[in-house]
C-alpha positions as a Markdown table, in Angstrom:
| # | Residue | x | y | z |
|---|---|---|---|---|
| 1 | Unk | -20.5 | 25.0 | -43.0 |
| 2 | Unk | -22.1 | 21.6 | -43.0 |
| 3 | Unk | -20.3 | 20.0 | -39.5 |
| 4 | Unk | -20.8 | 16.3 | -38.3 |
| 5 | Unk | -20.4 | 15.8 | -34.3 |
| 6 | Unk | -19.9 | 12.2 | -33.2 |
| 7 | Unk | -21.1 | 12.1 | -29.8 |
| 8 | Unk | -23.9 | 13.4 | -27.9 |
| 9 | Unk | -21.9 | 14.2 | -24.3 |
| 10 | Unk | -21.6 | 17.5 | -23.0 |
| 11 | Unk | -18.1 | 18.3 | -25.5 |
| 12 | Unk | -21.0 | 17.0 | -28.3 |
| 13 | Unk | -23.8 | 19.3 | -27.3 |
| 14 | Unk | -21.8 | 22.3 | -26.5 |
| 15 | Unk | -19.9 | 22.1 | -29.3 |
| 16 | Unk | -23.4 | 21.6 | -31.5 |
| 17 | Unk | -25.0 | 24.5 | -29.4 |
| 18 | Unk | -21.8 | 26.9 | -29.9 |
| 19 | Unk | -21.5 | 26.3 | -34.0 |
| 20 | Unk | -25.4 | 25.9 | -34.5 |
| 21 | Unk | -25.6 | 29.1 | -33.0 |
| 22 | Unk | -23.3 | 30.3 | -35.3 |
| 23 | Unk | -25.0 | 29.6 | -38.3 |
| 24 | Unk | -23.6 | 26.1 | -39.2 |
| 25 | Unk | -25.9 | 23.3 | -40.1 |
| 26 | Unk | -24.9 | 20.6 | -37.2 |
| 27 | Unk | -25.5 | 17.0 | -37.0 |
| 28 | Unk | -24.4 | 15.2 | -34.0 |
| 29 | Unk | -24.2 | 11.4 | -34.3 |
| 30 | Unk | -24.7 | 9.0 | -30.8 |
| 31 | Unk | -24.1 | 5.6 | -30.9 |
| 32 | Unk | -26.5 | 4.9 | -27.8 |
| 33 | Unk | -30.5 | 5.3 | -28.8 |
| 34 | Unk | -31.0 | 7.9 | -26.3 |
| 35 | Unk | -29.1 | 10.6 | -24.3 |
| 36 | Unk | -27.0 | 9.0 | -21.6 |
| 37 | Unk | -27.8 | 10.6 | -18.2 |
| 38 | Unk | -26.0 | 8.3 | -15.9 |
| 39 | Unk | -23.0 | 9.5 | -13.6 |
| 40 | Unk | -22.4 | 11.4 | -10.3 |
| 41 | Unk | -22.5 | 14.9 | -10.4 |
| 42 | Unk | -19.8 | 17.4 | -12.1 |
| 43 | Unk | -18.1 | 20.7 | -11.7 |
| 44 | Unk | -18.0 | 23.8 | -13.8 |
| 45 | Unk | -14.9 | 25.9 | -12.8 |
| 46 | Unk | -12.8 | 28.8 | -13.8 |
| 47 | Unk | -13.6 | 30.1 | -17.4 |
| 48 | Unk | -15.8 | 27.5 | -18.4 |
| 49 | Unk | -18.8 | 29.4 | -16.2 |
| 50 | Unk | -18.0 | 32.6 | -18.2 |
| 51 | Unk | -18.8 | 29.7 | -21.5 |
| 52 | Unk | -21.8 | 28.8 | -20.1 |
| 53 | Unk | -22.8 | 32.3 | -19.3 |
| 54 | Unk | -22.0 | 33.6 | -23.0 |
| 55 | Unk | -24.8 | 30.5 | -23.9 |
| 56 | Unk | -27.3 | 31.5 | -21.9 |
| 57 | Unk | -27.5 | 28.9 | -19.2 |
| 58 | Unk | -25.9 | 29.8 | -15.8 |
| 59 | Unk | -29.2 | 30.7 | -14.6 |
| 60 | Unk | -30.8 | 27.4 | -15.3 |
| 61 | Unk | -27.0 | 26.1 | -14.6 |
| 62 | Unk | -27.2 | 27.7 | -11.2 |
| 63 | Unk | -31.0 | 26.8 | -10.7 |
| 64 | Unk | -30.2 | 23.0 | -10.8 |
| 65 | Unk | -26.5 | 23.4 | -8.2 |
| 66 | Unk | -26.3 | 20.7 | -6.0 |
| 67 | Unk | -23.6 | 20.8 | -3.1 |
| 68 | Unk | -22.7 | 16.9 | -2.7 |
| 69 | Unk | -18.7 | 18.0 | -2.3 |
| 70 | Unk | -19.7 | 20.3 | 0.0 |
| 71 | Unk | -21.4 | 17.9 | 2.1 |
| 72 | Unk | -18.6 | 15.1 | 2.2 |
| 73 | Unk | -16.8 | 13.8 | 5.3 |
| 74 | Unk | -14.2 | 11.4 | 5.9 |
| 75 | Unk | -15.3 | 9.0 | 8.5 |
| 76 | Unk | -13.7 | 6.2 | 10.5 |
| 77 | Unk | -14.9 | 2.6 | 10.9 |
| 78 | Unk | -17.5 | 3.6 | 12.8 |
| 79 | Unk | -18.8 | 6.2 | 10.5 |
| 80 | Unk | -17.9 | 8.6 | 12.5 |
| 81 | Unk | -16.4 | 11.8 | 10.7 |
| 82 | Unk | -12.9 | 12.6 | 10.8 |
| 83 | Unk | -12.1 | 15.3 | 8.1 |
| 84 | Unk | -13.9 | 17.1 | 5.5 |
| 85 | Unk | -13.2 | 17.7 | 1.8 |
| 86 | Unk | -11.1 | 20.6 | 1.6 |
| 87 | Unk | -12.9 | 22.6 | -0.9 |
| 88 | Unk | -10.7 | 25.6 | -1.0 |
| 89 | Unk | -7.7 | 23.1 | -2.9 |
| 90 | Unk | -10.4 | 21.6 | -5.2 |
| 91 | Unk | -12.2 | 24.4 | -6.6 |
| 92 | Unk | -10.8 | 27.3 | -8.9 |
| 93 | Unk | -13.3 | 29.5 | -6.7 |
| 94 | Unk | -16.6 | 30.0 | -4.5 |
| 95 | Unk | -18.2 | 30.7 | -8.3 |
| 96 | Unk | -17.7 | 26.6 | -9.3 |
| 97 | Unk | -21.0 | 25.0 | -9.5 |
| 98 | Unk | -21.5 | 21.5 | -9.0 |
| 99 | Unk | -24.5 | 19.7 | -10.9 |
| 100 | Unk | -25.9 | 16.4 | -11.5 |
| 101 | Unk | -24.3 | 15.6 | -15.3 |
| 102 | Unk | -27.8 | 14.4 | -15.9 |
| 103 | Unk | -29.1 | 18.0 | -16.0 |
| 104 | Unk | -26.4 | 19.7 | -17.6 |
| 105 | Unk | -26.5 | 17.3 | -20.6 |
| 106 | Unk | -30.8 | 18.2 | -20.5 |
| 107 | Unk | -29.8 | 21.9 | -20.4 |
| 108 | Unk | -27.4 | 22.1 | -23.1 |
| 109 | Unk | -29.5 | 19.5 | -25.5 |
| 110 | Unk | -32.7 | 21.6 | -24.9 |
| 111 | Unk | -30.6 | 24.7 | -25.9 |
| 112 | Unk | -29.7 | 23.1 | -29.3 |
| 113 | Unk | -31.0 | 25.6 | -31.9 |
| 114 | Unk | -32.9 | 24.7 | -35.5 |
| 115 | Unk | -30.1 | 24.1 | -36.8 |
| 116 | Unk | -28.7 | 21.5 | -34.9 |
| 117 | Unk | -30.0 | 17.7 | -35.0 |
| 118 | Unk | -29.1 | 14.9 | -32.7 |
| 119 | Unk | -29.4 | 11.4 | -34.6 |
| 120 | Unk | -29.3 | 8.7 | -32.0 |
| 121 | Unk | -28.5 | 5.2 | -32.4 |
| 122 | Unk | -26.4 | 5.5 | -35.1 |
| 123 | Unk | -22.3 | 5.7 | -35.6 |
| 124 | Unk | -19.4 | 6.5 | -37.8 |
| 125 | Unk | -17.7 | 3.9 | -39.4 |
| 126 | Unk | -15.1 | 5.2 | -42.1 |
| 127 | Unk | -13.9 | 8.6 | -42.5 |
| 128 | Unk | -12.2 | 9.7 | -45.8 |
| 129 | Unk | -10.7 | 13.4 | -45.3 |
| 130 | Unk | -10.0 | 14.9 | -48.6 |
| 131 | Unk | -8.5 | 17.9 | -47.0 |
| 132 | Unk | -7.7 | 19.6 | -50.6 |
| 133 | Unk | -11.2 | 18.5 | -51.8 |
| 134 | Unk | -13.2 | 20.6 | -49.4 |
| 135 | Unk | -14.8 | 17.6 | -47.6 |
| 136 | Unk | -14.6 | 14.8 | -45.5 |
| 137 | Unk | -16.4 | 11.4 | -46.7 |
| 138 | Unk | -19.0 | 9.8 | -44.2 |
| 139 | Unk | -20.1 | 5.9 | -43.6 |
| 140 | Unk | -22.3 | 5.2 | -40.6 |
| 141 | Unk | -22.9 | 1.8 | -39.1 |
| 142 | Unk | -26.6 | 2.1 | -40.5 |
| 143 | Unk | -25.8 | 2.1 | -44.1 |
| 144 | Unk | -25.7 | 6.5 | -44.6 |
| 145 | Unk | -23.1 | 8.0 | -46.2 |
| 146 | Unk | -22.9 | 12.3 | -46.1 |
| 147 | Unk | -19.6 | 14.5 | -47.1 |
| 148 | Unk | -19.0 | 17.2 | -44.1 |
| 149 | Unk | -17.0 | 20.3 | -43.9 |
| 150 | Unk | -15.7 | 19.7 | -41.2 |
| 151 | Unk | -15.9 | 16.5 | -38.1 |
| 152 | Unk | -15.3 | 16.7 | -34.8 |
| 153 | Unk | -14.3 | 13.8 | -32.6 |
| 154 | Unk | -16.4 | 14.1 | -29.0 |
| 155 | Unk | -17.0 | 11.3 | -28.4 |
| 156 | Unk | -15.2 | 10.5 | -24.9 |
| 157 | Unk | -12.2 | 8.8 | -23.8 |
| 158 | Unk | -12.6 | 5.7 | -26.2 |
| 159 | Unk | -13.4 | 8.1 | -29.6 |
| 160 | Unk | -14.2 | 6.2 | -32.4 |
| 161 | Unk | -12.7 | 9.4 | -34.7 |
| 162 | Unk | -9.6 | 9.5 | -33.1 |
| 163 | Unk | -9.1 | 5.7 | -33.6 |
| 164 | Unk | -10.1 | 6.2 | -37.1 |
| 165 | Unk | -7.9 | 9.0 | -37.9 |
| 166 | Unk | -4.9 | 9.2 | -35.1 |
| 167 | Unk | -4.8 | 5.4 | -34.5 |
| 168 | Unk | -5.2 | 2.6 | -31.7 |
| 169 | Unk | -6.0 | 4.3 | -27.8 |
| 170 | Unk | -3.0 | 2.8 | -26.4 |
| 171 | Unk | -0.7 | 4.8 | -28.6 |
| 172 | Unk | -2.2 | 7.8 | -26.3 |
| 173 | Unk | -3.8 | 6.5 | -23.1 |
| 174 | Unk | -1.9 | 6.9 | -19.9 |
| 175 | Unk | -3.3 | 4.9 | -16.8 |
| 176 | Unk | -2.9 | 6.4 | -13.8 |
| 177 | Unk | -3.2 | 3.6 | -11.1 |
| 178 | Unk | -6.9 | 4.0 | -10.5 |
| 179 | Unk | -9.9 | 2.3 | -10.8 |
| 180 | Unk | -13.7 | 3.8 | -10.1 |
| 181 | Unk | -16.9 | 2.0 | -9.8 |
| 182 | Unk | -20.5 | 3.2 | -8.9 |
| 183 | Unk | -23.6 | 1.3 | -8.4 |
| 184 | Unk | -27.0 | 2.4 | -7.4 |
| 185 | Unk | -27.9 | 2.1 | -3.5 |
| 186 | Unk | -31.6 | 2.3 | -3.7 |
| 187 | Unk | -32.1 | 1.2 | 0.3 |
| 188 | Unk | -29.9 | 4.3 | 1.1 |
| 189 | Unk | -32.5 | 6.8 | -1.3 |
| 190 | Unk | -34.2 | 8.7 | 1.2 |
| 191 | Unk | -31.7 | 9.0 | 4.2 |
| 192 | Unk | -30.8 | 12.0 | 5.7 |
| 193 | Unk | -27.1 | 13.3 | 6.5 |
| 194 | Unk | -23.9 | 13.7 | 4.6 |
| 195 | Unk | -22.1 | 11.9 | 2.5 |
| 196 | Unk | -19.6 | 9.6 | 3.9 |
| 197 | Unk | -16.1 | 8.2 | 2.4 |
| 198 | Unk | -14.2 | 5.9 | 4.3 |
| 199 | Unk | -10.7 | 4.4 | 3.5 |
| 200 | Unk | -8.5 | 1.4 | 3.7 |
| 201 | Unk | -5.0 | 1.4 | 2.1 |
| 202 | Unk | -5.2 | 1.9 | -1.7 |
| 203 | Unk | -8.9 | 1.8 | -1.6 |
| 204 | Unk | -12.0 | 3.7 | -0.8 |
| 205 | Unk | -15.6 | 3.1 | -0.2 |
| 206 | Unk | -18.3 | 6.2 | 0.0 |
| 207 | Unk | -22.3 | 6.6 | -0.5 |
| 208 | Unk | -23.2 | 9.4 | -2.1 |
| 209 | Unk | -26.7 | 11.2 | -1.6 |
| 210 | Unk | -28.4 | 13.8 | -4.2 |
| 211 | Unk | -31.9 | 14.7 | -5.2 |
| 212 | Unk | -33.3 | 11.7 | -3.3 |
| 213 | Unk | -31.1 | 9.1 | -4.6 |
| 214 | Unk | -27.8 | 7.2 | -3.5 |
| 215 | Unk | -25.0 | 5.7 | -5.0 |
| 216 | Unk | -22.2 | 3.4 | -3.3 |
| 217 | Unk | -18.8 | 5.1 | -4.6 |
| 218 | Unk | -15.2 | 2.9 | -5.0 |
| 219 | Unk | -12.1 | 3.8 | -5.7 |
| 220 | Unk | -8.7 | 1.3 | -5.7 |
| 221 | Unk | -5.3 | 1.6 | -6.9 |
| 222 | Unk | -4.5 | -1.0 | -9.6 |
| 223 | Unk | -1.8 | -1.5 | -12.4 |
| 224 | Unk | -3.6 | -1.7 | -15.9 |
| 225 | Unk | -6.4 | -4.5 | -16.0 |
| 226 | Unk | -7.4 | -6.7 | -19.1 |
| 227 | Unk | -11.4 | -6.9 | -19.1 |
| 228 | Unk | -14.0 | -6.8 | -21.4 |
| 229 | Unk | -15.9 | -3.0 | -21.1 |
| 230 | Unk | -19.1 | -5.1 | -22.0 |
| 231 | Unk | -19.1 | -7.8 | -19.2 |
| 232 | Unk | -20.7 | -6.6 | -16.5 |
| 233 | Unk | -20.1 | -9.8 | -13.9 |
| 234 | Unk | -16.4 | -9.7 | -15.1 |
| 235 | Unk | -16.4 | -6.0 | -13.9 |
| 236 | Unk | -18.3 | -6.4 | -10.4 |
| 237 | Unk | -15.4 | -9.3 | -9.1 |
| 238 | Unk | -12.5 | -7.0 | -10.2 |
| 239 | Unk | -14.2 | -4.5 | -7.6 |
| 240 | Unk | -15.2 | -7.3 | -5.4 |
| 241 | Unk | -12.1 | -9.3 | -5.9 |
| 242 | Unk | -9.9 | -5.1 | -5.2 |
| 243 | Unk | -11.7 | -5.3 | -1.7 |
| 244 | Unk | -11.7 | -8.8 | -0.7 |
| 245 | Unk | -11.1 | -9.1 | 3.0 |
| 246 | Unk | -12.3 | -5.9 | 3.8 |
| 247 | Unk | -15.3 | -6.4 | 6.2 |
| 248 | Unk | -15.1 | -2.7 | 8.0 |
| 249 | Unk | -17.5 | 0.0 | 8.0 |
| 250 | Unk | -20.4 | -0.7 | 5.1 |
| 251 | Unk | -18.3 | -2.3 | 2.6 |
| 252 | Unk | -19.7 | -5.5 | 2.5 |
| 253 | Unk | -23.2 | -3.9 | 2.1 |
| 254 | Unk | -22.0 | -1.4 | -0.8 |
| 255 | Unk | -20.7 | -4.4 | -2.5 |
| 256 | Unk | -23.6 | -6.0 | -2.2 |
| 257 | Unk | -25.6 | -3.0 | -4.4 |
| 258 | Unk | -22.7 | -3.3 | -6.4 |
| 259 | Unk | -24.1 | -7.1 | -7.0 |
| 260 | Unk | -27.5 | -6.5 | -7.3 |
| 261 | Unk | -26.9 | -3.0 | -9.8 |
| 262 | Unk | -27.8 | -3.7 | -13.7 |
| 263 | Unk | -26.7 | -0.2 | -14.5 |
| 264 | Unk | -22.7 | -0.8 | -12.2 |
| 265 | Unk | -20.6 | 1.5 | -13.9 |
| 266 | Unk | -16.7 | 0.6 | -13.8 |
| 267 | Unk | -13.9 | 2.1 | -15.8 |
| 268 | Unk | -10.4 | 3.4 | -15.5 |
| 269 | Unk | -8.6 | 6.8 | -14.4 |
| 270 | Unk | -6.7 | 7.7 | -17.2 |
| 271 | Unk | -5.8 | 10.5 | -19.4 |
| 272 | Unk | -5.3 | 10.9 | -23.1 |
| 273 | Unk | -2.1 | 12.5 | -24.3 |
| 274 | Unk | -2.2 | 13.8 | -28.1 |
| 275 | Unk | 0.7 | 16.0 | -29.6 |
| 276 | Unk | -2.0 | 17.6 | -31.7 |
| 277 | Unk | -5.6 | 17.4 | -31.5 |
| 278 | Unk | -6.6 | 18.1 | -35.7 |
| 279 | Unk | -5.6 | 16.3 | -38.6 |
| 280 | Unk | -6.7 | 17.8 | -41.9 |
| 281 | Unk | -10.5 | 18.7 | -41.4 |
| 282 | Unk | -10.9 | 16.6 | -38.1 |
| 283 | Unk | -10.6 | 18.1 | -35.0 |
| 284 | Unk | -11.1 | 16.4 | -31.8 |
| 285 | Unk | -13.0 | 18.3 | -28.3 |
| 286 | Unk | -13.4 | 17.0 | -24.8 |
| 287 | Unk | -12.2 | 13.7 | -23.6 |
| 288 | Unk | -11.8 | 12.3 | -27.0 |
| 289 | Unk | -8.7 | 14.8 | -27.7 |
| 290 | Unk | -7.2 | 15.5 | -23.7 |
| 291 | Unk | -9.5 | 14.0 | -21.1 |
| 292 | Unk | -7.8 | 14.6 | -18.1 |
| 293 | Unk | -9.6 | 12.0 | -15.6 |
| 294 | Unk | -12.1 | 12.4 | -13.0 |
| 295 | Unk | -9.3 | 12.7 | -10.2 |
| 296 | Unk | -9.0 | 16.4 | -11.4 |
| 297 | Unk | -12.3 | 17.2 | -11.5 |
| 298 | Unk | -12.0 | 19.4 | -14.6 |
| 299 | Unk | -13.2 | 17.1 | -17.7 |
| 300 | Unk | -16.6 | 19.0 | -17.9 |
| 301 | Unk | -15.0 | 22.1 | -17.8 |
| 302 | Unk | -12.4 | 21.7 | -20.5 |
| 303 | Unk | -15.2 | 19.6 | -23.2 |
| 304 | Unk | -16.9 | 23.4 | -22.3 |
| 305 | Unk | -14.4 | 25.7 | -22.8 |
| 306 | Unk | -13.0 | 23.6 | -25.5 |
| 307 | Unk | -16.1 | 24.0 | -27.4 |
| 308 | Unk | -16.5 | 27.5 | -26.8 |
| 309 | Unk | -12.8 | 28.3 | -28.4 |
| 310 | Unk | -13.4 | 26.0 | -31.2 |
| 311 | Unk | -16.3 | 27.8 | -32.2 |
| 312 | Unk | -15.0 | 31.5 | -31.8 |
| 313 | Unk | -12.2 | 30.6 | -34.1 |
| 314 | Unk | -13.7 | 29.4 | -37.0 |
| 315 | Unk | -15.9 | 32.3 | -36.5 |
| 316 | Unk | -13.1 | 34.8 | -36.1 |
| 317 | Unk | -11.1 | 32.5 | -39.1 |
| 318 | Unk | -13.2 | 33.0 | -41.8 |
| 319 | Unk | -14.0 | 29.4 | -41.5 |
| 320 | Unk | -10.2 | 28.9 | -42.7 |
| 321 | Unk | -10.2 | 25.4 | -40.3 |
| 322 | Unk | -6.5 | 25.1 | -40.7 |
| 323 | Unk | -5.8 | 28.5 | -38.7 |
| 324 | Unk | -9.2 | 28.2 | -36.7 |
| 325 | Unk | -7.6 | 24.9 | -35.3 |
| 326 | Unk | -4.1 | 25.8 | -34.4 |
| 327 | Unk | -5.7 | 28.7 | -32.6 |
| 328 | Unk | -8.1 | 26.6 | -31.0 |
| 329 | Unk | -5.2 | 24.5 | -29.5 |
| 330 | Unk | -3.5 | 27.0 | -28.5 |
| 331 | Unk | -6.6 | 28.8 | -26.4 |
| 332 | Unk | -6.8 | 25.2 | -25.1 |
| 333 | Unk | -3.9 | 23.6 | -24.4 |
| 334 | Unk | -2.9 | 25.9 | -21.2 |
| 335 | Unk | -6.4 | 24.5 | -19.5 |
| 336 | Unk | -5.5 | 20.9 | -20.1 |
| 337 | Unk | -2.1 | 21.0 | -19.6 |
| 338 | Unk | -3.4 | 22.8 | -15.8 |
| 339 | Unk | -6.1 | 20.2 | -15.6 |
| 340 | Unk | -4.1 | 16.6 | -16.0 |
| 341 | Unk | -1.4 | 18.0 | -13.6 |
| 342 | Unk | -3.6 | 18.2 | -11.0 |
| 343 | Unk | -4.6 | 14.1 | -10.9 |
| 344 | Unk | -1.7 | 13.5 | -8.7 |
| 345 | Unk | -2.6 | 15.2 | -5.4 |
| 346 | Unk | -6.2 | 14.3 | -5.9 |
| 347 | Unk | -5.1 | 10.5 | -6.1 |
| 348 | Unk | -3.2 | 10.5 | -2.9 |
| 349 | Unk | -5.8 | 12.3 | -1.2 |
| 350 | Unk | -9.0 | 9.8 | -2.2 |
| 351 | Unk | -6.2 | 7.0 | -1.9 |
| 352 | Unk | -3.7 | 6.7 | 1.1 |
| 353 | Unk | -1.5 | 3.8 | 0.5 |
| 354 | Unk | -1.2 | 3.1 | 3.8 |
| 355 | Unk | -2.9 | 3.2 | 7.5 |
| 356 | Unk | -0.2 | 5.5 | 8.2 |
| 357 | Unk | -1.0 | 7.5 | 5.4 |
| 358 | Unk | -4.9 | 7.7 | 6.1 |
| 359 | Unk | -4.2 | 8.9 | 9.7 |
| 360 | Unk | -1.7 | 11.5 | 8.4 |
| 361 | Unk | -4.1 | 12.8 | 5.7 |
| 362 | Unk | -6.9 | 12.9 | 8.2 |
| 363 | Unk | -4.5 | 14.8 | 10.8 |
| 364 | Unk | -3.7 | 17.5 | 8.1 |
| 365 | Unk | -6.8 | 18.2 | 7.1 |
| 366 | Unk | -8.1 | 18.3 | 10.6 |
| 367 | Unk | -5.6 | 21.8 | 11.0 |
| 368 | Unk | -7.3 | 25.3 | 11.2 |
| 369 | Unk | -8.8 | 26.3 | 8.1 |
| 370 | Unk | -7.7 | 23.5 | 6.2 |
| 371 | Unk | -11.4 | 22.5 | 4.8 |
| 372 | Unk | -12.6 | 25.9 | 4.8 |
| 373 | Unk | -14.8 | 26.5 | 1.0 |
């Protein structure tokens, strides 16, 4: 089948890599002009290594493991540490591998095979299924046009297809009461020692070291905020404006490489919630159809596995996509279901609401065995 991908994420490429393989001719779509390579490193848990496995790439996977989680303490005002991350609640197992999302999107686009093409810069702008037609009619914002088999949506939390063909994001996005920025910390690059998060009520501040780089980490609780995802400076004072006040530890000097970062990333912890995930001959994958926010640590993991079922079914369908989709929900849903329940305990553990609530956090996971990997 002839199969258009919009996005060029890890749902994008492992979906292109798992049909390509196949024997379908794949064309993944990215609006950006290159592949984006930014964000702190990711997890690969549960059934989603045995995906990557069946492609070919836990060795180079496993080659490129970095242990950042591992390394993390809580510390007090004085950066002194008071807890670790308890590992054994996060991960699935002592198999999860943790990786820069930098070199899992490398691995997975320098997997693609022949016939599988990445065309960047470029985006849909109208889709026209005609189910009972056999095809699904193509305009991009460059002026092509092309009639697919088949389109998938994996193109993140704010998917263009699912807009197009499910309608507007509110009518499925859930906030969850969190807000997450990062910002490059280049005067912190080549220190030594672990990574540090320290809390204030409803907030955090961390730095985060890997590979000879640093980034100043925030989290705050927040009801829903109106901004503008392309103004930068109206981004850095919602953080700055979250921890106004707040003078303890190194916030004031994360805040400053929060200032001075061109590349600040800022967005919301939120979830998208979809009754079905296909509509005719559009299916969606990865964030696009059921992100489950970073608080669960499983979004990677689910655009993999999620690509990986997809794949097998129209494979063991007969390409029937009707069947090869239900079936491909059903595989799914479990996973995700499993994955957005498990924001809420990661929330109030990043998050204490109160001083009371640090200390009492900090206590518990201070108990024998409680941080043990």
């Amino acid at each position: 089948m002839n199969i258009l991908v919009s996005g060029a994420g890890i749902a994008g490429l492992a979906c292109a890599h798992e049909l390509g393989t196949r024997g379908h001719d794949v064309t993944v779509v990215e609006y950006a002009r290159h592949l984006r390579l930014t964000g702190t490193p990711i997890d690969i848990r549960g059934d989603a290594i045995e995906t990557v496995d069946r492609m070919g790439l836990l060795a180079k996977i496993q080659e490129q493991r970095v242990r950042m989680s591992e390394l993390t303490h809580f510390v007090d005002s004085g950066g002194e540490s008071v807890a670790r991350i308890p590992m054994a609640e996060i991960n699935d197992s002592d198999d999860d591998i943790e990786l820069l999302r930098e070199d899992l999107v490398r691995i997975l686009a320098d997997a693609l095979p022949d016939t599988a093409a990445i065309r960047f810069g470029d985006s849909i702008e109208t889709l026209t299924d005609d189910d009972e037609g056999g095809g699904v009619d193509v305009s991009f914002a460059s002026g092509r046009t092309g009639r697919y088999d088949l389109v998938l949506g994996a193109d993140g939390q704010h998917s263009a297809v699912r807009r197009l063909v499910f309608g507007p994001e509110e009518d499925y996005l859930r906030h969850l009461g969190v807000y997450f920025a990062l910002a490059d910390h280049p005067g912190e690059a080549r220190s030594e020692g672990t990574n540090s998060i320290y809390n204030v009520p409803r907030r955090m501040a961390g730095i985060f070291r890997y590979k000879g780089r640093a980034v100043a980490v925030f989290q705050f609780r927040s009801e829903p905020i109106d901004y503008d995802h392309h103004d930068l400076d109206a981004q850095k004072k919602i953080l700055i404006d979250a921890f106004a006040g707040y003078r303890s530890w190194r916030i004031p000097e994360l805040l400053d490489a929060a200032r001075a970062d061109p590349g600040f990333f800022f967005t919301s912890a939120s979830q998208i919630h979809l009754p079905a995930w296909h509509r005719g001959r559009v299916v969606l994958v990865g964030d696009a159809g059921y992100s489950p926010a970073f608080l669960s640590g499983r979004g990677t993991s689910l655009a993999l596995t999620g690509a990986r079922f997809l794949a097998e079914e129209l494979e063991r369908c007969g390409n029937d996509h009707t069947a090869a989709f239900a079936r491909y929900e059903a595989r799914q849903r479990p996973y995700v279901t499993s994955a957005q329940g498990r924001v809420h305990s990661g929330r109030d553990r990043m998050l204490p609401t109160t001083w009371a609530a640090i200390a009492a956090r900090n206590e518990a996971l201070q108990a024998p065995g409680a941080g043990a990997a």
